[in-house]
C-alpha positions in Angstrom: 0.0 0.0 0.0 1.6 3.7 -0.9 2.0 6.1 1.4 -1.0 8.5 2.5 -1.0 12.2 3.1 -1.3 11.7 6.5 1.9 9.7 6.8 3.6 12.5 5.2 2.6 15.2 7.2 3.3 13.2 10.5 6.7 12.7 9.0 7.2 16.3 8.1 5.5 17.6 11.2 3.2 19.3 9.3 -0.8 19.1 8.8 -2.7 17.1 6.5 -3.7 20.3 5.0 0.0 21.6 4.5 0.6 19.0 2.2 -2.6 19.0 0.8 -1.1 22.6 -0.5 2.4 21.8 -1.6 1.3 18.9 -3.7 -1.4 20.6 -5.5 1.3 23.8 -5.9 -0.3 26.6 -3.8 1.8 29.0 -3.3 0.8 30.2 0.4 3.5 28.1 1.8 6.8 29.3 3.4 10.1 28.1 1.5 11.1 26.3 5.0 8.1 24.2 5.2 7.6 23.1 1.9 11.2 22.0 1.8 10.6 19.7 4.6 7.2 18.4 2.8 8.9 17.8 -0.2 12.1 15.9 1.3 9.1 14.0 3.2 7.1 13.2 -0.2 10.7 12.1 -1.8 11.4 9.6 1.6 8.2 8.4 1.7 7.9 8.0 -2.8 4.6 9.4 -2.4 2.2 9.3 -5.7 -0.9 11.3 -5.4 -4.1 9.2 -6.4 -4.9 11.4 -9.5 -8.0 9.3 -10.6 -9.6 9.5 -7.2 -8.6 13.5 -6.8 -10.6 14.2 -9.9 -13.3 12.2 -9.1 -13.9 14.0 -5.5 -13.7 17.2 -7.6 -15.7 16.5 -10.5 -13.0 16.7 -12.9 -11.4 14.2 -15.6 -8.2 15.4 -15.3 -8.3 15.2 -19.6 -8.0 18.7 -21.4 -8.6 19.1 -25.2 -5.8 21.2 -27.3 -7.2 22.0 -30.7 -4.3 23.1 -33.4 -5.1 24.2 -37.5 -2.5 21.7 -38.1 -0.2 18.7 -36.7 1.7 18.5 -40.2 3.2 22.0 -39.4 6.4 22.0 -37.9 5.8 25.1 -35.5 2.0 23.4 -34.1 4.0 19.5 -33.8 6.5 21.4 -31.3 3.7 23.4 -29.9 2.1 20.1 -29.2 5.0 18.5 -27.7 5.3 20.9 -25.5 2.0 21.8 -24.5 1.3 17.9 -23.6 4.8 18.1 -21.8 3.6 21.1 -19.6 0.1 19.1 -18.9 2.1 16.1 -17.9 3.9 17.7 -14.9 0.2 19.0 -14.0 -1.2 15.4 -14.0 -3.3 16.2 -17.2 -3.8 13.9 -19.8 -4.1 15.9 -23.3 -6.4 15.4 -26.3 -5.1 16.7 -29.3 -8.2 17.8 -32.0 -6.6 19.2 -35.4 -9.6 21.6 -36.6 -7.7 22.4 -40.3 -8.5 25.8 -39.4 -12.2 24.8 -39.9 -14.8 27.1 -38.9 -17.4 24.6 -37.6 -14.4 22.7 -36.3 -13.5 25.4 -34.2 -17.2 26.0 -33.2 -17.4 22.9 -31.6 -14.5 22.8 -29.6 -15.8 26.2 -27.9 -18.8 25.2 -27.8 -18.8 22.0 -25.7 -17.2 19.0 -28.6 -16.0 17.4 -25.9 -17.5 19.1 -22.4 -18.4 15.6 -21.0 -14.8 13.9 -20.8 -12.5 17.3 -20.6 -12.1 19.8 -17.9 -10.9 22.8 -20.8 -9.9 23.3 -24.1 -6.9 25.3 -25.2 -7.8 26.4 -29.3 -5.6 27.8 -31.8 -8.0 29.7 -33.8 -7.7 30.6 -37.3 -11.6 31.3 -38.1 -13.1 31.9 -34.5 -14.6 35.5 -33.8 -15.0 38.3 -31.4 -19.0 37.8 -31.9 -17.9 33.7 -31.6 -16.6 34.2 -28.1 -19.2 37.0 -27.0 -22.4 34.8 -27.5 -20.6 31.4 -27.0 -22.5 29.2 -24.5 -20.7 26.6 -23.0 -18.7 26.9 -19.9 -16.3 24.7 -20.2 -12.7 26.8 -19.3 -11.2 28.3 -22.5 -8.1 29.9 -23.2 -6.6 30.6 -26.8 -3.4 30.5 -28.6 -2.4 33.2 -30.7 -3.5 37.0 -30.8 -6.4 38.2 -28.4 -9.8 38.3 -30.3 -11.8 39.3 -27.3 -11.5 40.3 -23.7 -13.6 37.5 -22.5 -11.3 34.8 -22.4 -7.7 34.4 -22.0 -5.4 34.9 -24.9 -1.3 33.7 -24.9 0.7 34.2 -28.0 3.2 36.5 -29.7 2.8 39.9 -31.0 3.1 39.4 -34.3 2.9 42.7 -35.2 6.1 43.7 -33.2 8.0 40.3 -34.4 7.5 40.8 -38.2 8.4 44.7 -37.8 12.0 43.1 -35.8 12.1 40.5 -38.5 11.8 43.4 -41.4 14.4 45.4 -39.3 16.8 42.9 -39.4 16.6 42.5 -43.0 17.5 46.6 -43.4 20.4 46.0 -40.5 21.6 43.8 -43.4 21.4 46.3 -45.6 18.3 45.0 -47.6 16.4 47.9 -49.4 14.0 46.2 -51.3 12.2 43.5 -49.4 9.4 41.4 -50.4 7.0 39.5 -48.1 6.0 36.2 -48.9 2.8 35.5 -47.0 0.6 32.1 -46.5 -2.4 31.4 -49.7 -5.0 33.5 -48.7 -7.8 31.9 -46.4 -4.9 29.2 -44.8 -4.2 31.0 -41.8 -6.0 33.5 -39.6 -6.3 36.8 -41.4 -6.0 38.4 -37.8 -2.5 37.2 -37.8 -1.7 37.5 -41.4 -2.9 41.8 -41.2 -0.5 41.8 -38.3 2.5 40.8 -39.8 1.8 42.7 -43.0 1.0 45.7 -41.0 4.8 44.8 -39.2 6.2 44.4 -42.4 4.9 47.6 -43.3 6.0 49.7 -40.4 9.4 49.2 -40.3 10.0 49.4 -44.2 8.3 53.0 -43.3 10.1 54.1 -40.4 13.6 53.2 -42.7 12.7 55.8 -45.0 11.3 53.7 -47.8 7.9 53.3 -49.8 5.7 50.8 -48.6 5.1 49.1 -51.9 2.0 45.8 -52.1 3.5 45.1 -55.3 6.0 43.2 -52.9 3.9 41.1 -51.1 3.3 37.7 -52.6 0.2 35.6 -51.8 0.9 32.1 -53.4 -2.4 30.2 -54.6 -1.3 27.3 -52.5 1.5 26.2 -50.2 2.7 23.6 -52.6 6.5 23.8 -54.0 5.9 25.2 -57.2 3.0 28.2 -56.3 6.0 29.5 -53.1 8.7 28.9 -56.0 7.0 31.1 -58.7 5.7 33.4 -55.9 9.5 34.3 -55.1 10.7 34.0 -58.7 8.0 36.9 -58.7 9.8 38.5 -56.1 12.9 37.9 -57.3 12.6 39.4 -60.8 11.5 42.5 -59.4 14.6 43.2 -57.9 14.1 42.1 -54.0 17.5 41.6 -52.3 15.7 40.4 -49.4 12.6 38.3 -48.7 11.1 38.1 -45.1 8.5 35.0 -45.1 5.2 34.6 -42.7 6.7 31.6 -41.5 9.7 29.1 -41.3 8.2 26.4 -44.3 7.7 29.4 -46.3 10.9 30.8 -45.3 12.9 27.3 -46.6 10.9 27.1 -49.6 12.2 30.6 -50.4 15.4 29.6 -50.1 15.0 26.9 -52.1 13.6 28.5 -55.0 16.0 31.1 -55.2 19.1 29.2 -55.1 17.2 26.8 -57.7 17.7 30.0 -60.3 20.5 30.7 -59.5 20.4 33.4 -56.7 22.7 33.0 -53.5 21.4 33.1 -50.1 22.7 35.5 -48.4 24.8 36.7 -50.9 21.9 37.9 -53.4 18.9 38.2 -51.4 19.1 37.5 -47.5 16.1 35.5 -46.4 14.6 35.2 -43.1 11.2 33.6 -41.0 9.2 33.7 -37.9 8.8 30.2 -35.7 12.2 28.3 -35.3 11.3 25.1 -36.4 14.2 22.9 -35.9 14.6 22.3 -39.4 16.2 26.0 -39.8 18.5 24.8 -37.7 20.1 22.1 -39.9 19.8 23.5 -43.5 22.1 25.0 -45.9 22.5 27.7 -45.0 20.6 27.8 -41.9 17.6 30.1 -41.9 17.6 33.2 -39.9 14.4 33.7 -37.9 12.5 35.1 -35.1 11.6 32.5 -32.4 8.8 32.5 -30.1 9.4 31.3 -26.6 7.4 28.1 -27.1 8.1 26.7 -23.8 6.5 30.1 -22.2 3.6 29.9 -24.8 2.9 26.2 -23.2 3.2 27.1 -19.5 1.5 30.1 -20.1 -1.8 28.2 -21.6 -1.9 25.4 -19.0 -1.2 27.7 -16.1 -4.2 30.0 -17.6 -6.2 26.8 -18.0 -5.5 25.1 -15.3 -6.7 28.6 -13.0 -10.2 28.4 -15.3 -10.4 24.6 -14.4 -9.7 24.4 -10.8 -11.9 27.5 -9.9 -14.9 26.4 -11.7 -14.0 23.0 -9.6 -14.7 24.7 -6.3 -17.2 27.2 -7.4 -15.1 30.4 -7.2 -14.0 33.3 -10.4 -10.7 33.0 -11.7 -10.8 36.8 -12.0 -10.4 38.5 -15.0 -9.1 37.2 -18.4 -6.2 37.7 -19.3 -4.0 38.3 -22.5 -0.3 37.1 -22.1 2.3 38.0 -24.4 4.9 35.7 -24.5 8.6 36.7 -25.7 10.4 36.2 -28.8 13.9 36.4 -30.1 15.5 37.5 -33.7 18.1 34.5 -34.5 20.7 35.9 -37.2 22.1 32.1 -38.9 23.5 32.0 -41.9 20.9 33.0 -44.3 21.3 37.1 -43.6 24.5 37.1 -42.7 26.4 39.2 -45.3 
């Protein structure tokens, strides 16, 4: 038979209720005391009984994470990590991919799932203000990606700021005619897309130049040839430097313009936004800026896992709120001149 809380505590010298605190991670607990809980949990090899925990409380202990996408590199390490963070929680994750599906979306918000999770964390790409003002279902929500309304809680980037760095980094280089490679239209969220145009935009301004569509390509579709002949676009109108929505498109670009010919970063310097681990290990590696994934993921469960337990004992979880998680421009090989 494992040991019981009350085993601990009498070993710790501590009450029931003390432990009680440090295993579920309150914080109201003095650094002294929860060191001698913990060395008292690690003696003893306690293992909380998760199933019966949820039980008492209602709860699953299952929470749904619905991504546009598990073939894109950025959501599979967004996954990962989100599942990882879960994990330490004692959560059990259920990925959905919605394909950036409207209805798909719909459902997930409005309670797909509200008899076997406790919450759902949702990368949107179609969702709504109106969506989330008149949505019904109380299940605990929090979203990935840029805030669409102040009624639930929101962790992601700016995008705006990280394509304007992105852009800026291009015209450190030197770069002074830039083109923008962005996602087909309809692929992505148009929230995020406007953002990073609107980046893009900004910072080619503030450098003195004209802001000029003409240098923003919208491929018909993702596949090799639409990106090649998007940047060959590019390319022939005289672009010595190509800043791409995302990481894919970013090594597709690069791709395409050595294929005619062009050297990276000798010709036209190329950089992304995600920091897949594939722009680690190409040649040359692709410069890009990275999102502090692992903060994105702890963010979202920390956020969720507030919702969750106060809805378990009946209590608000205050206001929502909208986290902005950090990023970093990477300089690799592909804009260094």
């Amino acid at each position: 038979m494992g040991s019981r809380l009350r085993d601990v505590a009498q070993l710790a010298g501590v009450s029931v209720k003390t432990v009680s605190n440090v295993v579920n991670g309150y914080q109201f607990v003095s650094a002294a005391t929860r060191s001698k809980v913990e060395a008292a949990l690690r003696e003893l090899d306690y293992r909380p009984n998760v199933s019966a925990r949820n039980l008492r409380r209602g709860r699953s202990g299952m929470i749904a994470v619905g991504l546009p996408s598990i073939r894109n590199a950025y959501f599979a390490e967004l996954a990962q990590l989100l599942v990882k963070e879960a994990e330490s929680r004692s959560l059990t994750v259920l990925i959905d991919c919605t394909d950036g599906v409207a209805d798909r979306e719909h459902r997930l918000t409005e309670g797909f799932h509200a008899d076997f999770v406790d919450g759902v964390i949702l990368c949107p790409w179609r969702l709504t203000s109106t969506d989330l003002t008149t949505r019904r279902d109380r299940t605990p929500l929090v979203l990935l990606g840029e805030r669409l309304h102040e009624t639930a809680d929101s962790v992601g980037i700016d995008s705006r700021a990280a394509a304007r760095a992105a852009t800026e980094h291009l015209l450190e280089r030197r770069c002074a005619r830039i083109g923008l490679v962005m996602p087909p239209r309809d692929s992505v969220s148009a929230v995020v897309m406007d953002l990073r145009r609107d980046g893009y935009r900004e910072a080619i301004e503030a450098a003195g130049h004209s802001f000029t569509p003409e240098l923003i390509a919208f491929p018909p579709t993702d596949g090799p040839a639409d990106v090649a002949a998007a940047v060959e676009h590019l390319l022939a109108a005289g672009v010595d430097g190509l800043f791409c929505f995302n990481d894919d498109l970013g090594l597709a670009a690069m791709r395409a313009a050595r294929a005619r010919g062009y050297r990276v970063p000798e010709d036209v310097a190329v950089i992304g936004i995600d920091d897949i681990a594939a722009s680690r290990v190409t040649t040359p590696t692709l410069s890009t800026v990275a999102p502090d994934k692992e903060g994105i993921a702890r963010s979202a469960v920390a956020a969720l896992t507030r919702r969750i337990d106060a809805a378990a004992d009946g209590l608000e979880a205050g206001p929502p709120l909208a986290v902005s998680a950090e990023f970093t421009v990477v300089a690799r090989e592909s804009t260094r001149r």
